[in-house]
C-alpha positions in Angstrom: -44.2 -2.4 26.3 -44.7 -5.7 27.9 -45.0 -8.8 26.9 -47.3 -11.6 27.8 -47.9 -15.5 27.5 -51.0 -16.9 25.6 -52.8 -18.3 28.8 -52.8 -14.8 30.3 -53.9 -12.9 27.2 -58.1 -13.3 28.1 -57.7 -11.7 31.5 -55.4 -9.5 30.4 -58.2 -8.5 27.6 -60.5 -8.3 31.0 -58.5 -6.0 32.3 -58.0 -3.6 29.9 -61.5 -3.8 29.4 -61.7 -2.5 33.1 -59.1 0.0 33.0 -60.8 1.5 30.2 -63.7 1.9 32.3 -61.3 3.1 35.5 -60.5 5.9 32.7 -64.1 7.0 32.0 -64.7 7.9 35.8 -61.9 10.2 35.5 -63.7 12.3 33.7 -63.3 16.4 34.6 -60.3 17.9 35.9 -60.9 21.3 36.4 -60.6 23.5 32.9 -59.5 20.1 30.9 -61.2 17.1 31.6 -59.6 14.6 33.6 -60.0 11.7 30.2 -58.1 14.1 28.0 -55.9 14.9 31.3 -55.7 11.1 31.5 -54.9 10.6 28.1 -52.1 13.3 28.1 -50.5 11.2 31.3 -50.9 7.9 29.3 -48.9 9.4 26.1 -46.3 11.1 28.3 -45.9 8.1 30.1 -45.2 6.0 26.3 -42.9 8.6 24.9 -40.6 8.8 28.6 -40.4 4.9 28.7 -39.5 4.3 25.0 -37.7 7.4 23.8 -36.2 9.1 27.0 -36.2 7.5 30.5 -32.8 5.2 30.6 -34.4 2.7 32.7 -37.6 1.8 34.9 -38.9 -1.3 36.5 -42.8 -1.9 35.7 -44.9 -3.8 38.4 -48.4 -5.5 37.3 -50.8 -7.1 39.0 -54.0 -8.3 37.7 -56.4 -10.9 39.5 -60.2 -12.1 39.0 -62.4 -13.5 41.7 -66.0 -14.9 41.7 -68.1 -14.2 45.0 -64.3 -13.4 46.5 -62.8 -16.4 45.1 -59.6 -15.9 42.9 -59.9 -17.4 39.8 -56.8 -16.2 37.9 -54.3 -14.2 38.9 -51.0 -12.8 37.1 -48.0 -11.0 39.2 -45.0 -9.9 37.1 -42.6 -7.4 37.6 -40.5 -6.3 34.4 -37.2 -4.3 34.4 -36.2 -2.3 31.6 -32.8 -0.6 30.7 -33.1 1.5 27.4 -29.5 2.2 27.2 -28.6 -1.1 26.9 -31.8 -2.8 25.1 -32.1 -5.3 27.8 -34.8 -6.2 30.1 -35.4 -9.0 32.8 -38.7 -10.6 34.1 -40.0 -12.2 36.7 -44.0 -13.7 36.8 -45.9 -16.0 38.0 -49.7 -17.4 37.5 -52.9 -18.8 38.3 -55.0 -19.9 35.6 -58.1 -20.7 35.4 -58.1 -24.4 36.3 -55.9 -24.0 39.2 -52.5 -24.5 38.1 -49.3 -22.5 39.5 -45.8 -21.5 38.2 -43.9 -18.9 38.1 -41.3 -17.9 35.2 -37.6 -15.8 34.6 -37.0 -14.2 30.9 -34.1 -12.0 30.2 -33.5 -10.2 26.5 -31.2 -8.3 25.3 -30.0 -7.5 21.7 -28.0 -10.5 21.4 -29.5 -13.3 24.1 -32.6 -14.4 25.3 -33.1 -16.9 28.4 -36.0 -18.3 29.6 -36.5 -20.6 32.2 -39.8 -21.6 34.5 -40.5 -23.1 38.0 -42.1 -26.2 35.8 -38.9 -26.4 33.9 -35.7 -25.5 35.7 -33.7 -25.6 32.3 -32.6 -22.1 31.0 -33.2 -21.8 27.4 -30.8 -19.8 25.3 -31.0 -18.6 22.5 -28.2 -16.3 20.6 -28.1 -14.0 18.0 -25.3 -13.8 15.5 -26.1 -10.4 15.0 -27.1 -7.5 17.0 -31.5 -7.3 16.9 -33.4 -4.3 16.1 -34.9 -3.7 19.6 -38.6 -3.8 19.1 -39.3 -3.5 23.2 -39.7 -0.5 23.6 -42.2 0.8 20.6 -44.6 3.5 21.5 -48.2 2.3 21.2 -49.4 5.7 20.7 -47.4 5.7 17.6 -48.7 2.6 16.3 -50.7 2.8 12.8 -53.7 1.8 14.6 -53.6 4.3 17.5 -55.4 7.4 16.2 -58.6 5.1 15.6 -58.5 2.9 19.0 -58.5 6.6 20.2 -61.6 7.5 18.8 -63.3 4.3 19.8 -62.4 5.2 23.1 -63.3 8.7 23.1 -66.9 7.3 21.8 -67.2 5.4 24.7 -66.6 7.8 26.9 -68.9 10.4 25.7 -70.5 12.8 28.4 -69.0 11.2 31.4 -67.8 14.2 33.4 -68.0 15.5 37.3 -67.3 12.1 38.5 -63.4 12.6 39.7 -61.7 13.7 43.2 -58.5 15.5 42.1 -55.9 15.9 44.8 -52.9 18.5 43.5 -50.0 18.3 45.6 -47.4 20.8 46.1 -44.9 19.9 44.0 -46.6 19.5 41.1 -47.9 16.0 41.2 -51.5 14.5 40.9 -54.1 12.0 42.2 -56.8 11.4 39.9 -59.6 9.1 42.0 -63.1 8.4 40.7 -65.9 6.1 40.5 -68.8 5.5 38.5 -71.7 3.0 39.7 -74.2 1.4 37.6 -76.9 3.9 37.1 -73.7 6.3 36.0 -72.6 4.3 33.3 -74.6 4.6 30.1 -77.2 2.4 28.9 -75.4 1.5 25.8 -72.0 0.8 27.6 -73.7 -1.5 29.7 -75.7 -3.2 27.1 -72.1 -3.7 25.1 -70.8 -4.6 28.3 -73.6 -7.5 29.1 -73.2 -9.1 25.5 -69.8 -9.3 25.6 -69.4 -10.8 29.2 -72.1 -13.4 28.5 -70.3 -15.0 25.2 -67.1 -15.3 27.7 -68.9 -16.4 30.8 -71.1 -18.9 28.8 -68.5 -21.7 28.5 -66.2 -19.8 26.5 -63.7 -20.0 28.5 -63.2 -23.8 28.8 -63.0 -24.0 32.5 -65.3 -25.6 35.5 -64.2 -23.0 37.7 -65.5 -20.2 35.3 -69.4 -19.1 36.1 -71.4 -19.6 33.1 -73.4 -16.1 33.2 -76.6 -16.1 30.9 -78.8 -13.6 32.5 -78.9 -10.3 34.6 -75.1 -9.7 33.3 -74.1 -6.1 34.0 -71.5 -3.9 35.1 -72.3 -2.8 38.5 -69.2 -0.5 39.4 -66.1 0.7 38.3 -63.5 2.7 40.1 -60.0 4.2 39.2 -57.1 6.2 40.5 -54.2 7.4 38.9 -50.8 9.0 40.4 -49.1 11.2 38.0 -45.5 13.0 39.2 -44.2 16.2 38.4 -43.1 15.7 35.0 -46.5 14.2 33.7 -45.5 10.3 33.9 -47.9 8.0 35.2 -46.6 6.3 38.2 -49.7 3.9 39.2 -52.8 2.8 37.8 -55.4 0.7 39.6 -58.3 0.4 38.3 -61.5 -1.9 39.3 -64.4 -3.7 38.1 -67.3 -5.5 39.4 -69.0 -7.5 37.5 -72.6 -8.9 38.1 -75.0 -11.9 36.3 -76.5 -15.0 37.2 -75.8 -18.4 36.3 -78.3 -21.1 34.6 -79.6 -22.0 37.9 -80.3 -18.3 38.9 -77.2 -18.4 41.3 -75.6 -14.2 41.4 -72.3 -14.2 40.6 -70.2 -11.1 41.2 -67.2 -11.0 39.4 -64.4 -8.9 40.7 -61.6 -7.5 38.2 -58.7 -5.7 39.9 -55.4 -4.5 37.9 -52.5 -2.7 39.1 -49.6 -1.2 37.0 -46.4 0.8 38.9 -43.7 2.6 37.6 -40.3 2.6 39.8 -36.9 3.2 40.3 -36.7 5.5 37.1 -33.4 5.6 35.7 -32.1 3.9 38.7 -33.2 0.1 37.7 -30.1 -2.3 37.2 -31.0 -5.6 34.6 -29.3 -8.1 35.2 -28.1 -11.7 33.1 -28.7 -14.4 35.0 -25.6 -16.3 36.2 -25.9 -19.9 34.3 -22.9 -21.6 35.9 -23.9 -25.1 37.6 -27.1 -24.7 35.7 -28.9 -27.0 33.0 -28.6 -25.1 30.0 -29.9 -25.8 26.4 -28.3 -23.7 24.2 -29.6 -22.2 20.4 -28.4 -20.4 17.3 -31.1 -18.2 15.7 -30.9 -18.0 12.5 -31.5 -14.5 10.2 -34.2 -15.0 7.7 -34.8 -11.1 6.8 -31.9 -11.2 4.5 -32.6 -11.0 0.2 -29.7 -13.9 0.2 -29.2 -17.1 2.0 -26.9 -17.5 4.8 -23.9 -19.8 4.1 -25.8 -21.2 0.9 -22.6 -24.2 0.8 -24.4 -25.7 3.5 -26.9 -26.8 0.6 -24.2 -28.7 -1.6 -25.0 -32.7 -0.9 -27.8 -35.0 -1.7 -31.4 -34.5 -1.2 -34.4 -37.2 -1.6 -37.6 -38.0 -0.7 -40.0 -41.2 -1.4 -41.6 -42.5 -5.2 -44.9 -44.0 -3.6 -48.2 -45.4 -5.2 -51.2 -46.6 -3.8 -51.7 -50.8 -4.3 -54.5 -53.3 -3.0 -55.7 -49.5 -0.5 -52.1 -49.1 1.0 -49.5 -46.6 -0.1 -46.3 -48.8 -1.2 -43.0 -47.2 -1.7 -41.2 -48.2 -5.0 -38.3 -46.1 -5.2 -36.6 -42.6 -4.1 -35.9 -38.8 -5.9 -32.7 -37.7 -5.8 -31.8 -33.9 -6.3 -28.0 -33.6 -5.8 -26.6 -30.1 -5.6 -23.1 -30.2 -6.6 -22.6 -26.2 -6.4 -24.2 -23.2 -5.2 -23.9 -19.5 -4.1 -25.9 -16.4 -4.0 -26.3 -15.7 -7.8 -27.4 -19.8 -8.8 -27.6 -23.2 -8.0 -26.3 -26.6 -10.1 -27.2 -29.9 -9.8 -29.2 -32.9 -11.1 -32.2 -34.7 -10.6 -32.7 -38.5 -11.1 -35.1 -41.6 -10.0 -33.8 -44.7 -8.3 -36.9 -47.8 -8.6 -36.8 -51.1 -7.0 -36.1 -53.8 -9.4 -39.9 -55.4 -9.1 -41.1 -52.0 -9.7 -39.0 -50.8 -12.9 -42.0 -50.7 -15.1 -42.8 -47.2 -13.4 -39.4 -45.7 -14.6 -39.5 -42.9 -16.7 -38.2 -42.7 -20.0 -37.1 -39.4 -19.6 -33.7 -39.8 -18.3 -31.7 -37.4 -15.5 -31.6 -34.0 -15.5 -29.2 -31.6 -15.0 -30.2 -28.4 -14.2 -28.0 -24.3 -13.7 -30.7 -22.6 -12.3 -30.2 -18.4 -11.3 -31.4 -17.3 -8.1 -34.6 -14.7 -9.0 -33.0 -11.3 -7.5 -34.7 -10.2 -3.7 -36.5 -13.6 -3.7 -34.9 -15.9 -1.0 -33.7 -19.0 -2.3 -36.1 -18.8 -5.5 -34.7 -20.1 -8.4 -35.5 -21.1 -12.5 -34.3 -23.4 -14.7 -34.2 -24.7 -18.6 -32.8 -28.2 -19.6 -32.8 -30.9 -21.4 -33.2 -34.3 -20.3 -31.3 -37.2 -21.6 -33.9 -38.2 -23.6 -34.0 -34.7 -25.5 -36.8 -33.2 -23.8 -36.6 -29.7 -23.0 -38.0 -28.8 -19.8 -38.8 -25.9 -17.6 -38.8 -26.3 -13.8 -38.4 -24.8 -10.6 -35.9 -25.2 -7.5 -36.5 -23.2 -4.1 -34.2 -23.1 -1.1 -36.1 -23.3 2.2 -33.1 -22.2 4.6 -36.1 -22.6 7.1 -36.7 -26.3 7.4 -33.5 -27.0 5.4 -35.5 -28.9 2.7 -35.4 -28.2 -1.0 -38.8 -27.9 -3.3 -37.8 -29.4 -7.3 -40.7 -29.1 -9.4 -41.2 -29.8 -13.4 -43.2 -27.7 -14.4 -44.4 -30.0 -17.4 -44.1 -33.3 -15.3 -47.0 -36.0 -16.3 -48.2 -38.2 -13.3 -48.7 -41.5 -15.0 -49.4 -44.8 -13.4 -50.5 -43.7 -10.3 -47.6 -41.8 -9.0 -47.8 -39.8 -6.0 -45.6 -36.9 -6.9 -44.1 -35.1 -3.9 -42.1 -32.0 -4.7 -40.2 -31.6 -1.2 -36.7 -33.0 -0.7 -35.1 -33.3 2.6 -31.1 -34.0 3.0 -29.6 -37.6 2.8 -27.5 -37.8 5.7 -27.5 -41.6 5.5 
């Protein structure tokens, strides 16, 4: 349910890596094992926070060290309302060569901000229409799921008897276990060491990341879970360490450590951040899900791009494209297409003549449209036009255009504002 930049994404793959292994040590809880137990906690946890619980605030914590020293670390705390479909974030980072900053993002279903220690400008961006909230999607209901399920449920295997399980009075649980390096299983380990040397073996594009070749193994793993009353996970913190040696046969032990908490259940306010005084860049999204383009008179006007060759190894321009849309809508597009040359380069011209073209929109196909004409000359021709609301450009293509005398043809028209 939460969202994270690109430069955190490989220690956040570390550490589910390691909370994956947290799970396997809590493996037996007394008539059902503590995995499936675990599993259960995880899944009632995903359908609270995305179908039931009005609001929640989500701490994480994940850092990695080498011999003690941190090498990356990532603190974020996220609060959610459901109700609302808004959530707010606070983070901030150390990556892996050294570099701080910490970040603010707010989202609802018609706003986003962001804003960053590194850049105190808030960035908004509006929606014209309400969004489909895709926040809060259960991963356990993901198409995916049922075989990352399996995969795990391979891994773990015979793990069992390696859990403490403290049951408390009022119906809560503390699942606590370990597992050390003759516990885990030969092939996890062996998985496990050729993984972590491809990432520790200059992967990871950093001086201050070891470069493990040898000895690579896990060495321990330990995880606790608290689970309340009604099943929901509260915490997670689960461990790793890490051991391998370096091309001069230094031992490294690397140290993985994440945390997850779940607060103030339906109590957590989000809050919009208060932009007045503040340097503010504001944006309009724009809706591209749609069959039909959005305000399609935008489009009438003239749109042109370059006639170039290439003379003495240089390109050299000799004259412009024109497509000028005189009228359009949703159901077709009219206009005409001609060829301007510079006087010393009139030889090029064709003899074809201008174009006019009525071309109908192709139904459910955004901004795709065919044409028939006739040029001036009294060729018939078939050709293409296509709408790309994206860039706001236009693609005209002939479909039985001939290059000749070394024209470069270039089928992408952008709009003459001049």
């Amino acid at each position: 349910m939460m969202k994270f930049k690109k430069k955190n994404a490989m220690l956040l793959s570390f550490t589910v890596g390691t909370l994956l292994l947290a799970t396997t040590a809590l493996a037996d809880i007394a008539s059902k094992s503590g995995y499936d137990e675990f599993k259960d906690a995880l899944k009632v946890t995903a359908e609270q926070g995305t179908e039931k619980l009005d609001s929640f605030t989500l701490d994480l914590s994940m850092a990695m060290k080498d011999n003690g020293k941190t090498l990356m670390a990532v603190n974020q705390t996220t609060k959610y309302d459901r109700i609302k479909g808004a959530s707010e974030s606070l983070s901030s980072n150390l990556d892996l060569k050294g570099y701080e900053n910490s970040s603010q993002t707010y989202s609802d279903k018609q706003t986003t901000i962001n804003v960053s220690e590194s850049d105190p400008t808030y960035y908004v961006t509006e929606f014209p229409k309400e969004r489909d909230d895709r926040t809060f999607d259960n991963p356990f209901k993901e198409e995916e799921a049922a075989d990352l399920e399996k995969i795990a449920d391979a891994i773990v295997g015979s793990l069992k008897d390696h859990v403490i399980v403290t049951e408390n009075k009022d119906g809560s649980k503390v699942l606590a276990g370990s597992l050390t390096e003759v516990q885990i299983p030969s092939l996890v380990n062996a998985i496990a060491s050729f993984q972590l040397k491809q990432e520790f073996n200059g992967n990871l594009n950093s001086n201050n990341m070891p470069h493990l070749t040898k000895d690579v193994f896990v060495k321990e793993v330990k995880g606790t879970a608290e689970v309340n009353q009604d099943g929901v996970m509260e915490s997670i913190l689960g461990t790793a360490v890490l051991s391998g040696k370096d091309e001069q046969g230094t031992i490294h032990e690397i140290s993985l450590e994440a945390l997850v908490t779940m607060t103030d259940i339906n109590s957590t306010i989000v809050t919009k951040p208060d932009l007045t005084g503040k340097k503010v860049v504001r944006n309009i999204a724009r809706d591209y899900s749609g069959s039909e383009i959005s305000n399609p008179e935008k489009f009438v006007g003239r749109f042109k791009n370059d006639i170039l060759i290439e003379k003495d190894g240089k390109f050299a321009k000799i004259g412009e494209r024109f497509v000028n849309i005189l009228q359009m809508d949703n159901k077709s597009v009219e206009g005409q297409y001609y060829e301007k040359y510079k006087p010393e380069f009139k030889e090029y011209a064709s003899k074809r003549g201008d174009l006019k073209f009525n071309a109908q929109f192709v139904k459910d196909q955004r901004g795709n449209a065919n044409f028939e004409s006739t040029t001036e000359s009294g060729d018939k021709v078939e050709g293409n036009i296509y709408i790309n609301e994206y860039d706001g450009k236009v693609n005209f293509h002939i479909n039985q255009r001939a290059i000749e005398g070394g024209i470069l043809y270039d089928s992408t028209f952008s709009p003459d504002l001049e």
